[in-house]
C-alpha positions in Angstrom: 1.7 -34.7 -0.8 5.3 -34.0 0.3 6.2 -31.0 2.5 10.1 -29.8 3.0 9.7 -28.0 6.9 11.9 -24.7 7.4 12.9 -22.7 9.7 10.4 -19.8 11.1 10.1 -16.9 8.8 7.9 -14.4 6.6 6.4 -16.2 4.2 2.8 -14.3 3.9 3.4 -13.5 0.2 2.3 -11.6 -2.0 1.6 -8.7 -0.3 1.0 -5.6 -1.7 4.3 -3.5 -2.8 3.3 0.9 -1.7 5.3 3.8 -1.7 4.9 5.7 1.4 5.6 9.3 1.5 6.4 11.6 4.1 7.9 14.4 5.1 9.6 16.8 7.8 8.2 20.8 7.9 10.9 22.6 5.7 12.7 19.7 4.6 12.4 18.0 0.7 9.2 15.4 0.7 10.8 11.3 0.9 10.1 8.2 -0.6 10.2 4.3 1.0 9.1 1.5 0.0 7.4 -0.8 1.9 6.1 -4.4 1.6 4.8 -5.2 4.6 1.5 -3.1 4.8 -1.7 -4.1 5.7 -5.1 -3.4 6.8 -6.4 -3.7 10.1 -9.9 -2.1 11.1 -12.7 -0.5 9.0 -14.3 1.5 11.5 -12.9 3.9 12.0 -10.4 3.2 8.2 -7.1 2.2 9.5 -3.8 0.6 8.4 -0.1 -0.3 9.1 3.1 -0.5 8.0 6.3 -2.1 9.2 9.3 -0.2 9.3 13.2 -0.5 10.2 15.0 1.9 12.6 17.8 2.3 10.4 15.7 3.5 7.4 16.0 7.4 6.9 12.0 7.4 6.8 11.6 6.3 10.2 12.6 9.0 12.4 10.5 11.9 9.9 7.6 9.1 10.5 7.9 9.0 14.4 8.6 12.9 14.4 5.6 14.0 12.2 3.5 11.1 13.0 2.2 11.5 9.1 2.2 9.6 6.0 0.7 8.3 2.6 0.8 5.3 1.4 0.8 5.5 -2.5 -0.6 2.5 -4.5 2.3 1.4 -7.2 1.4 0.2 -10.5 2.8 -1.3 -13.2 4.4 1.9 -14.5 5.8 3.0 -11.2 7.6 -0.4 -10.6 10.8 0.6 -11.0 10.5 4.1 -8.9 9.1 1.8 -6.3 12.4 -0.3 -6.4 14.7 2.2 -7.0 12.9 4.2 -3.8 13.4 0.8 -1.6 17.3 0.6 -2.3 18.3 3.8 -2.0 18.2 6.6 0.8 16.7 9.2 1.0 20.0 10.8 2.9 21.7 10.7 -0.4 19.1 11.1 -2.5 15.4 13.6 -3.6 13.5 10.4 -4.8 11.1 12.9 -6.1 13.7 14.5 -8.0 15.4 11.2 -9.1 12.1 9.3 -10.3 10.5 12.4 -12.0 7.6 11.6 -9.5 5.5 15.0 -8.6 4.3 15.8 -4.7 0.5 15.9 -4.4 -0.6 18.2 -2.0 -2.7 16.2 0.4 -6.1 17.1 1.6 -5.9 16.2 5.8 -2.4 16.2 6.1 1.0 18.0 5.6 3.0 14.8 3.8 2.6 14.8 0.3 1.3 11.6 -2.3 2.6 10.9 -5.0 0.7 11.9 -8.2 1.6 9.3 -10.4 0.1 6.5 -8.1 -3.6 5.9 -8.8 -4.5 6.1 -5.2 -2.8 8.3 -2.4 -4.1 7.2 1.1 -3.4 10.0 3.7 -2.3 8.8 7.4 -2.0 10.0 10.9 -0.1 7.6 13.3 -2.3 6.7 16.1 0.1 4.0 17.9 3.9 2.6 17.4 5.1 -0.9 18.7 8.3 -1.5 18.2 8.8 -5.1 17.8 12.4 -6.1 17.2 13.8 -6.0 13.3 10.4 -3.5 12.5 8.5 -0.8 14.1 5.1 -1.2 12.9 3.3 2.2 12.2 -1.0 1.7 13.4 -2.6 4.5 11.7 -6.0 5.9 10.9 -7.0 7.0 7.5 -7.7 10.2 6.9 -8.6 10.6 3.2 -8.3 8.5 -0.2 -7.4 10.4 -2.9 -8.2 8.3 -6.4 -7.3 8.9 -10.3 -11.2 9.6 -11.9 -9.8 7.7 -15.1 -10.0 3.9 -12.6 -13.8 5.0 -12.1 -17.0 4.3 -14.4 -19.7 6.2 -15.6 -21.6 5.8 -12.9 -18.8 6.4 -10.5 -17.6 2.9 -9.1 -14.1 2.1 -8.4 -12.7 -0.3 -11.0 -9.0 -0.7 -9.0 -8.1 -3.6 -12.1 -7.4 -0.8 -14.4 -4.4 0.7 -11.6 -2.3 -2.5 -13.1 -1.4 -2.4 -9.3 1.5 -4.4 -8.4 2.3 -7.0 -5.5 5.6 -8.1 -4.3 6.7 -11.9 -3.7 9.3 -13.2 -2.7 11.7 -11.0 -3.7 10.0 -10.2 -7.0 7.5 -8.1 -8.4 4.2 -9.3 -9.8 1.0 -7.1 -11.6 -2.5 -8.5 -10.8 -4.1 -10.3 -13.0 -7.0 -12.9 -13.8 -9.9 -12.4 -11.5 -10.9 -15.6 -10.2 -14.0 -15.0 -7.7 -15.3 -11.7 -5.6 -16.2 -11.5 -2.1 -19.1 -14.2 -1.2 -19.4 -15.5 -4.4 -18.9 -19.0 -2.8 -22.1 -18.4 -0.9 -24.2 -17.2 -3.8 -23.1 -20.4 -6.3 -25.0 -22.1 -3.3 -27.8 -20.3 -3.2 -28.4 -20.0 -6.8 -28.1 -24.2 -6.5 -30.4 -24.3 -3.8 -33.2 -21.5 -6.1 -32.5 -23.5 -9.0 -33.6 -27.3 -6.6 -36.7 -25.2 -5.7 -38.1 -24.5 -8.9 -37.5 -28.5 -10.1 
């Protein structure tokens, strides 16, 4: 198998593409998109993301210490582009992308109420670390569209159409193709199935 070698870089792809939210007291609520967001501990629930100094989110982000991160699906695509190449200096993303403010339960930055899950977040650390400032924050409430759960009340996040970004492009998630341990269980049911010959 033949392998071309490059030049260091960020090639951990796809990753997903969110709309965080924030906002300064008093001012209109803003929009950025970001694609490198990730999670980092369960216990206690937190997460980052990676932002630039130049971007008009940052400072509200290191001021307030407070954002959401919005889950974009297939419908919100293009507000999640259109929020990632232009500023919010110039522009109420809101306002432009006819996307409505969500009043959020534990904080004072709003979600977005189109997105089909609105994770609330207070900044607990930031490391700057050269092109990016990553944001470490802990979770502070989930906020999710009833219509993505069952009758019984479980999550089904494959009806979001969420969307992941590649490269450069956008892609919605598709074909399922295993869940977590089901590499273990094919062996066990192997092993069950050995047994009872």
């Amino acid at each position: 198998m033949a392998k071309e070698i490059w030049r260091p870089g960020n090639m951990l792809y796809p990753t997903p593409a969110v709309m965080v939210s924030c906002m300064r007291e008093g001012e209109k609520p803003n929009i950025i998109t970001v694609a490198w967001a990730g999670t980092i501990c369960s216990d206690p629930a937190m997460l980052s993301i990676s932002v630039r100094k130049e971007r008009y989110s940052y400072d509200i982000l290191k001021e307030t210490g407070e954002f959401v991160v919005n889950l974009t699906s297939k419908k919100l695509t293009r507000a999640a582009d259109w929020c990632g190449v232009r500023s919010g200096r110039e522009y109420d993303k809101f306002k432009e992308m006819n996307l409505t403010p969500l009043e959020s339960q534990k904080i004072s930055a709003p979600g977005i109420a189109e997105s089909p899950v609105n994770i609330e977040c207070k900044v607990k650390q930031s490391i700057d670390l050269g092109s990016h400032t990553i944001f470490i924050a802990e979770v502070m409430c989930v906020t999710v569209d009833d219509k993505l759960l069952d009758d019984k009340g479980k999550l089904d996040l494959g009806k979001a159409k969420l969307v992941a970004y590649s490269h450069g492009e956008y892609f919605m998630l598709g074909e399922k193709v295993g869940k977590f341990g089901y590499s273990v269980a094919k062996k066990a049911t192997a092993k069950k199935a050995k047994k009872k010959k």
